[in-house]
N, C-alpha and C positions, 0 to 999 in steps of 0.2 A: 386508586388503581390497586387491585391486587398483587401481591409479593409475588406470586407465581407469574405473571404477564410484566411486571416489572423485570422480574430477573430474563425473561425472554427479550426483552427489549436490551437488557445487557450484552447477550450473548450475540443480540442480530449487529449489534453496534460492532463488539470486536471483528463478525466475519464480515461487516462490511468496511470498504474506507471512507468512514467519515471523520468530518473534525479537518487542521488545518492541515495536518500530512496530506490530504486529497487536495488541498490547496496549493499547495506545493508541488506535488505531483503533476497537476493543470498547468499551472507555470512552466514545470521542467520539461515539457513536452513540450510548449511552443517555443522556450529559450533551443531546446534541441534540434528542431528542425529549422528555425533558422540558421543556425550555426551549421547546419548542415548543408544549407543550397548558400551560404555565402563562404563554405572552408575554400581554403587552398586543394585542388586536386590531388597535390603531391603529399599531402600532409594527412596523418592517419585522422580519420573521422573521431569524434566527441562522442564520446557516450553518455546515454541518459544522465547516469546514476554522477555525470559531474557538474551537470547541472540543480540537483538535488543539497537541500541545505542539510549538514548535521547526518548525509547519509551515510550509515553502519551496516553492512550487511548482512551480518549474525543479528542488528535487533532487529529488523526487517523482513526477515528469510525465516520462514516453519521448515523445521526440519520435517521431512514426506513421516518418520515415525513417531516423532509426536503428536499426542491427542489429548486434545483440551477437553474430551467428553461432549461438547456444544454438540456432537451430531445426535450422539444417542441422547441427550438431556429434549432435544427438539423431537427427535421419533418418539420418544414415551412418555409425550406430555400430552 
């Protein structure tokens, strides 16, 4: 495999979510919406992210002005 199509394969991995975080993610979505249709009425709803193992939301969360460059590395290749 060329260094140029490998390093593209890098860049599509980070914008996409693969790996066990998507696994996780898969989980935390069905833990949530159970917890949802069996909560107490009276009681504030659950949120996604407390179902989520280890989650941090500054390592998780792009700041909108940060830029990794992957857009333009993809347009001028």
């Amino acid at each position: 495999m060329p260094e140029r199509e490998f390093n593209e394969y890098l860049l599509y991995n980070e914008e996409q979510p693969f790996g066990q975080w998507r696994d996780d993610y898969r989980t935390a979505q069905i833990s949530h919406l159970l917890a949802l249709i069996n909560r107490d009425s009276k009681r504030e709803p659950p949120k996604l992210q407390d179902f989520m193992p280890f989650w941090n939301k500054s390592g998780f969360e792009k700041d909108e002005d940060e830029d990794d460059g992957s857009a333009e590395f993809l347009a001028n290749r």
